[in-house]
C-alpha positions in Angstrom: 2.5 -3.8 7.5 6.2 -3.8 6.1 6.6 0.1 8.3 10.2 -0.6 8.0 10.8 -0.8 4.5 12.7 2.4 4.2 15.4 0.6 6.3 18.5 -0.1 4.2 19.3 -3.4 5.5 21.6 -4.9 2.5 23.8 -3.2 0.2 22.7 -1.4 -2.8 21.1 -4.3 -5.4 21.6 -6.9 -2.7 20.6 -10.2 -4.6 18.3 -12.5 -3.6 19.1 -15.4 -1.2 18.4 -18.4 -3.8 21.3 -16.8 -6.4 23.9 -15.7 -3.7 26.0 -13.3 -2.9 27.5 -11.3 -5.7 31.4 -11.4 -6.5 32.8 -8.0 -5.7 35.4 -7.2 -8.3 38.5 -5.1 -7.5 39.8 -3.2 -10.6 43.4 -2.4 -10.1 43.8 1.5 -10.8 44.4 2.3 -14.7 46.6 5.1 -13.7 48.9 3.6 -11.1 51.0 1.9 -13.9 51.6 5.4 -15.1 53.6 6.6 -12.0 57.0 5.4 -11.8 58.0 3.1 -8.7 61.0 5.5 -7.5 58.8 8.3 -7.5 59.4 11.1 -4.2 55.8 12.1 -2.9 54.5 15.8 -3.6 55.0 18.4 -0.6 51.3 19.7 -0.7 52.4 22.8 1.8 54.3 24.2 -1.3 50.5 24.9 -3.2 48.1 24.1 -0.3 47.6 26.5 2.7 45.9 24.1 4.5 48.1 21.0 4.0 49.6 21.2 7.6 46.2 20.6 9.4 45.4 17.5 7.3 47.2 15.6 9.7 45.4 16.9 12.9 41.8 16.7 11.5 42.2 13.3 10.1 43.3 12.0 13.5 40.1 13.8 15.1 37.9 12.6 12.5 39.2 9.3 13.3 38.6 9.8 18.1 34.3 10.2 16.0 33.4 6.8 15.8 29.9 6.2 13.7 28.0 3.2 14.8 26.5 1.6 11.3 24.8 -1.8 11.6 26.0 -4.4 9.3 24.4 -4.7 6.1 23.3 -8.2 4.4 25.1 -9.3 1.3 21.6 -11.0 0.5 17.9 -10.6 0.9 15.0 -13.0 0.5 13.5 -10.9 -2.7 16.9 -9.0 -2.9 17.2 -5.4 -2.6 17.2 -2.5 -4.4 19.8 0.5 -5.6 20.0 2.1 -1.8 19.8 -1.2 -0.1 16.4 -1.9 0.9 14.7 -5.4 1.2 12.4 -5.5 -1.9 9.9 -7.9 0.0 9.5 -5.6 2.5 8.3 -2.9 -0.5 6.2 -5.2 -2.2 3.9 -5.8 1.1 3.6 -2.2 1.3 3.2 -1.9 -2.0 0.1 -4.4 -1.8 -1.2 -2.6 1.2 -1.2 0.7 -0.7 -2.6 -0.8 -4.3 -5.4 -2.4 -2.4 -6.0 0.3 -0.2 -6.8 2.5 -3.3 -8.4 -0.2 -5.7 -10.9 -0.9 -2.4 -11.7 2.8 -1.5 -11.8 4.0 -5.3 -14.3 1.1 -5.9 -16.7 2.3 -2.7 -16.7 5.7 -3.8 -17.1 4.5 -7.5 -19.9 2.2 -6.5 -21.6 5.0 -4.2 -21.5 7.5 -7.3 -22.7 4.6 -9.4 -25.4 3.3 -7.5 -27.1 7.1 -6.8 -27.3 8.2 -10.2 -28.1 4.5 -11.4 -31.0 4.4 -8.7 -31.9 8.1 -10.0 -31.9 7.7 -13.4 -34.2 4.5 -13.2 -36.7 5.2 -11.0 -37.5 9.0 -11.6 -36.5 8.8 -15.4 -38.0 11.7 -17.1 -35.6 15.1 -17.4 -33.7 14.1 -14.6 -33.1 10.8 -16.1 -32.1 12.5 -19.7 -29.9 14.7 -17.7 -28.1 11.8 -16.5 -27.8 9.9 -19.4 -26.3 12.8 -21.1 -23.6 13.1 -18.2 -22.9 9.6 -18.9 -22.4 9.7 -22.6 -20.5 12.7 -21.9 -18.3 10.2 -19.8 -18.4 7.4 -22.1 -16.9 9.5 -25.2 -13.8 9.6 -23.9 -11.5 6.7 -23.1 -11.1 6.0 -19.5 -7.2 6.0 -20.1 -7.4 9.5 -21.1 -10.0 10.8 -18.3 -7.9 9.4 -15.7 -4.4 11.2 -17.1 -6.2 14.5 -17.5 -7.7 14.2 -13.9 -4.2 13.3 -13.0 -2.7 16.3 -14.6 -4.7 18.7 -13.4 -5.4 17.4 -9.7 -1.4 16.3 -9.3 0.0 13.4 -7.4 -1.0 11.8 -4.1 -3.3 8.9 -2.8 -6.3 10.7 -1.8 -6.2 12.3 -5.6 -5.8 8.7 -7.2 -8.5 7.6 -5.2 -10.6 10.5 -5.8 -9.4 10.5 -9.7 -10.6 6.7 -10.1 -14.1 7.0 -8.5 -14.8 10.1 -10.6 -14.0 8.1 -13.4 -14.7 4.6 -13.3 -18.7 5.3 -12.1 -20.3 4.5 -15.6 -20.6 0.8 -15.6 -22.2 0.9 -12.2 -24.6 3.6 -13.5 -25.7 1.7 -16.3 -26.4 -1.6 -14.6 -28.1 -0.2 -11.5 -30.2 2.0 -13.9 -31.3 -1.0 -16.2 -32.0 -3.1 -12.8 -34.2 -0.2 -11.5 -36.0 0.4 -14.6 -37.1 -3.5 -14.5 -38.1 -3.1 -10.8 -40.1 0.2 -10.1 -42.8 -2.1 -11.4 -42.8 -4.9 -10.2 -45.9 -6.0 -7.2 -43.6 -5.5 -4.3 -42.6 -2.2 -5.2 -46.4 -1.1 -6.0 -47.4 -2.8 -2.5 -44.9 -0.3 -0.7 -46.6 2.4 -2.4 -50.0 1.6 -1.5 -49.1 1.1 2.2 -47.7 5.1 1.9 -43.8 4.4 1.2 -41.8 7.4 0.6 -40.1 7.2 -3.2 -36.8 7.5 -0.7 -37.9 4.3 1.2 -39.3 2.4 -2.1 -35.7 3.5 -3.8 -33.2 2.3 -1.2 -35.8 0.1 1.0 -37.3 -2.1 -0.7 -35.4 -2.2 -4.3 -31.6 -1.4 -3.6 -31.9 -5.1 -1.5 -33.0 -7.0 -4.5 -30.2 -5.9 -6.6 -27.8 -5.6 -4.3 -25.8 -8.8 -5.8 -25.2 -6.9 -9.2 -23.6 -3.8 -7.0 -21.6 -6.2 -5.1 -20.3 -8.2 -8.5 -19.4 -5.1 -10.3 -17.8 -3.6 -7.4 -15.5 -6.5 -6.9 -14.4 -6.6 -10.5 -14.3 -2.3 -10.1 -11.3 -3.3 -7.5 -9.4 -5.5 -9.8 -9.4 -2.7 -12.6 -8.5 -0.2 -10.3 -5.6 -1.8 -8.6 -4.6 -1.8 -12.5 -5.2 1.7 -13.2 -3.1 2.7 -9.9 -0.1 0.3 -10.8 -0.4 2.6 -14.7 -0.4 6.1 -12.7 2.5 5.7 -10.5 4.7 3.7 -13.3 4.2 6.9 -14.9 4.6 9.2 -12.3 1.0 10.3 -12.0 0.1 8.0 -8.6 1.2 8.0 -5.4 3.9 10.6 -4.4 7.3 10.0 -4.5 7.9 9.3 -0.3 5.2 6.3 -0.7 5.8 3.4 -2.5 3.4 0.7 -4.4 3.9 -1.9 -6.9 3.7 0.9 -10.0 6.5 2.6 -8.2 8.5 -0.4 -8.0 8.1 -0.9 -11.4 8.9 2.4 -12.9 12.6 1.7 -10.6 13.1 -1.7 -12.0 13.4 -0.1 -15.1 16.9 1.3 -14.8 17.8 -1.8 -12.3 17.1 -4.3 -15.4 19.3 -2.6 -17.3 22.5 -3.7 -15.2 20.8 -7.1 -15.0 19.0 -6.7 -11.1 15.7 -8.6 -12.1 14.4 -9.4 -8.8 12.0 -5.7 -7.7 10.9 -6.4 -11.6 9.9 -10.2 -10.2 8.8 -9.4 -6.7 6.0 -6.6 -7.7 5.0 -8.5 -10.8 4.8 -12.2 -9.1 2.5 -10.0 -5.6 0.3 -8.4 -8.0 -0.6 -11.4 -10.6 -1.1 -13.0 -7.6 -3.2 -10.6 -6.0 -5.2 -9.7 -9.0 -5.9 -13.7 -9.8 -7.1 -14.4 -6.5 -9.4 -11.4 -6.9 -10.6 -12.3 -9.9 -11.5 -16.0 -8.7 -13.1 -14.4 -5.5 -15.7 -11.9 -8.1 -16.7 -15.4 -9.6 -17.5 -16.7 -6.7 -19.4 -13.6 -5.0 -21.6 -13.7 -8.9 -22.2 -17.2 -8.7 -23.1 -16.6 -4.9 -25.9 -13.4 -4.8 -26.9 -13.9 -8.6 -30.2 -15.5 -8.5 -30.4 -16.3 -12.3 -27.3 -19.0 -11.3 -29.1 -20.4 -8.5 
C-alpha cells in the first residue's frame, strides 16, 4: 500500500485541500533600494577569467531541457517539507506500525506461552528457574528494557520486532502459567495420561485448547501496546531506520513543521493511529467476551 509515497507530488508543506492554497509572498529585495538607478553595470572580465564564457554556457544550459511534472499547490492531508502527500505516509505508516505491533505480539505470545506452559506444568527447578527469569524481567521498567535493547541492537524493523517480543513476554508468561497450574489436574488431563499421553501431547494437546481464549485476549491487547511502543522508538530515533517511514517518524518531523504553523502530518498520524488503536481496542473486547467462558 501507499508504494509511492516517496513521490513529491506538491510543493514543500503543501496544505491541505479543505484550507487552500497558501499566498506566496514576494519580498521586494532590501538591498536594491541601496543601488542607485543611473548606475553603469560591472565588467566582470576585468576580475573574472571566466566571465566571457558565461554567455555560451548559459545558452547551452538553456538547448537541456528538464522534464519536471507539475507539482500540486494542495494535497488531501497536505504535504510535508520536500513535498510529499502526507496521506500517502500515513497509510504506510499504518502498514509498518501494524506490521510490527502484529509480528512483535506472535513472537511475544510464542515466548509467552512456552515458558508459561513450562513453568506450570513441570514446576519444580525448572519452574523456579523460570520465575526467577521473570522477576529478573519484571524489576526493570519495560520503558527502560526496550531503550537498552534499542541501544545496543541499533535501528531497523526486524530489531524493533525482535526488541518488543523479547520484552513484552511477561504478562503472557504469567497468565498461561497460572492457567496451567489450575489445569494439570483437572479429569481430562489425568484421562490423557492414563490412556499413555506424552507430557508433550497432554501440554499442547489437550490443555493449550482449553486456554487458548486467554492467549488470544492478551495477545490482542500485546498488539495495541506494541503499536505504542514502536510509535515511542522511532519518535525518538530508536525504530525503524531512517529510509522507512511510520507514524513515530511522522511525528518526530512534525515537530519542526509545527513550529512554522504546518499542523496537518501532526493531525494525519495522530487522527490514523487513535483510530487504529480504538478500533483495536474495541475488537480485544469483543474477542474476550467471545472465547472467555466465565462471560458466557
Amino acid at each position: 500500500m501507499a508504494a509511492d509515497w516517496q513521490r513529491e507530488v506538491g510543493v514543500p508543506n503543501a496544505p491541505p485541500t479543505f484550507v487552500g492554497a497558501k499566498a506566496i509572498e514576494k519580498s521586494a529585495d532590501p538591498l536594491a533600494s541601496l543601488v542607485p538607478k543611473d548606475a553603469k553595470p560591472v565588467d566582470l572580465s576585468d576580475i573574472d577569467p571566466l566571465a566571457p564564457k558565461y554567455k555560451e554556457w548559459a545558452e547551452r544550459a538553456a538547448k537541456i531541457q528538464i522534464a519536471e511534472p507539475p507539482r500540486a499547490q494542495t494535497l488531501p492531508f497536505g504535504g510535508d517539507r520536500l513535498g510529499r502527500d502526507v496521506l500517502s505516509k500515513a497509510v504506510k505508516g499504518a502498514e509498518v506500525s501494524i506490521f510490527v505491533g502484529v509480528f512483535a505480539a506472535v513472537l511475544a505470545t510464542l515466548i509467552g506461552t512456552l515458558l508459561g506452559a513450562l513453568a506450570g506444568y513441570v514446576g519444580g527447578k525448572v519452574g523456579d528457574f523460570l520465575e526467577w527469569l521473570y522477576n529478573v524481567f519484571t524489576s526493570v521498567p519495560d520503558i527502560l528494557l526496550i531503550f537498552a535493547f534499542a541501544a545496543v541492537l541499533g535501528r531497523g524493523i526486524d530489531t524493533v520486532i525482535l526488541i518488543l517480543g523479547l520484552v513484552g513476554w511477561t504478562g503472557m508468561y504469567r497468565q498461561v502459567r497460572a492457567e496451567y497450574i489450575k489445569h494439570r489436574t483437572r479429569e481430562y488431563v489425568r484421562a490423557a495420561e492414563a490412556i499413555g499421553a506424552s507430557h508433550t501431547s497432554r501440554m499442547f494437546v489437550h490443555i493449550l485448547p482449553n486456554v487458548s481464549h486467554v492467549v488470544l485476549v492478551r495477545m490482542s491487547l500485546l498488539v495495541v501496546g506494541f503499536i505504542k511502543a514502536e510509535v515511542i522508538l522511532s519518535f525518538l530515533g530508536l525504530g525503524v531506520p531512517v529510509d522507512a517511514v511510520s507514524w513515530g517518524t511522522m511525528l518526530s518531523e512534525a515537530q519542526s513543521e509545527l513550529v512554522l504553523g504546518h499542523w496537518w502530518q501532526l493531525a494525519a498520524a495522530t487522527i490514523f493511529m487513535a483510530v487504529f488503536v480504538t478500533a483495536f481496542s474495541l475488537l480485544a473486547d469483543a474477542v474476550r467476551d467471545a472465547l472467555d467462558p466465565k462471560l458466557r
